[in-house]
N, C-alpha and C positions, 0 to 999 in steps of 0.2 A: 586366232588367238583370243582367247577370253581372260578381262581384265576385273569379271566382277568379284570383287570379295564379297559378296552375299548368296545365299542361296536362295535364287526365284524360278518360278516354274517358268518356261521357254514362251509358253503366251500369257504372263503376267506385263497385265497392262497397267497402269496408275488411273486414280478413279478422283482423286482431290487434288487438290491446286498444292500442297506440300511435297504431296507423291509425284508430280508432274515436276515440278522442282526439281527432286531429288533427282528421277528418272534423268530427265533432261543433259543437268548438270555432268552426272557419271557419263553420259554416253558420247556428252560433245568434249569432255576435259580427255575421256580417253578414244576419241576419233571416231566412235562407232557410229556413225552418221547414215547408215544405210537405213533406210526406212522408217526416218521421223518424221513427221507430220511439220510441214515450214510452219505452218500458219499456229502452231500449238508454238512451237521454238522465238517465231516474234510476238507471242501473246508475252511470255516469260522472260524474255530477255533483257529486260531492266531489271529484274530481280535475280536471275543467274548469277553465280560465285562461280565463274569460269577464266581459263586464263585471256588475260590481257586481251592479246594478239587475238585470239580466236573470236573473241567478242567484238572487235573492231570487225576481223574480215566476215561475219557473219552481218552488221552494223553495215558493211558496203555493200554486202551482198544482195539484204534484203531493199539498201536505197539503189540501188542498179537494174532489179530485174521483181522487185515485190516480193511479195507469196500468194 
């Protein structure tokens, strides 16, 4: 199931730190977590507007096992 309201080509990648934002944000708020890069997701992750919950288990995640 596809959750994006935008239209981007299938290998559009983000190339700036707003676009990695964005990117990031849509893909963890709507579950898509299959093949993100950890280490980009805890560069960004103090500055993510993601939900609550997901931030914390993501916040355990990375202090349990790194990236």
């Amino acid at each position: 199931m596809k959750l994006w309201d935008y239209k981007i080509t299938k290998n559009w990648r983000p190339k700036t730190a707003p676009e990695w934002r964005w990117f990031l944000e849509r893909k963890i708020n709507y579950g898509e977590l299959r093949g993100l890069d950890p280490l980009m997701i805890k560069k960004f992750l103090p500055k993510l507007h993601i939900d609550p919950g997901k931030k914390l288990a993501l916040v355990n995640y990375f202090e349990q096992y790194g990236a």
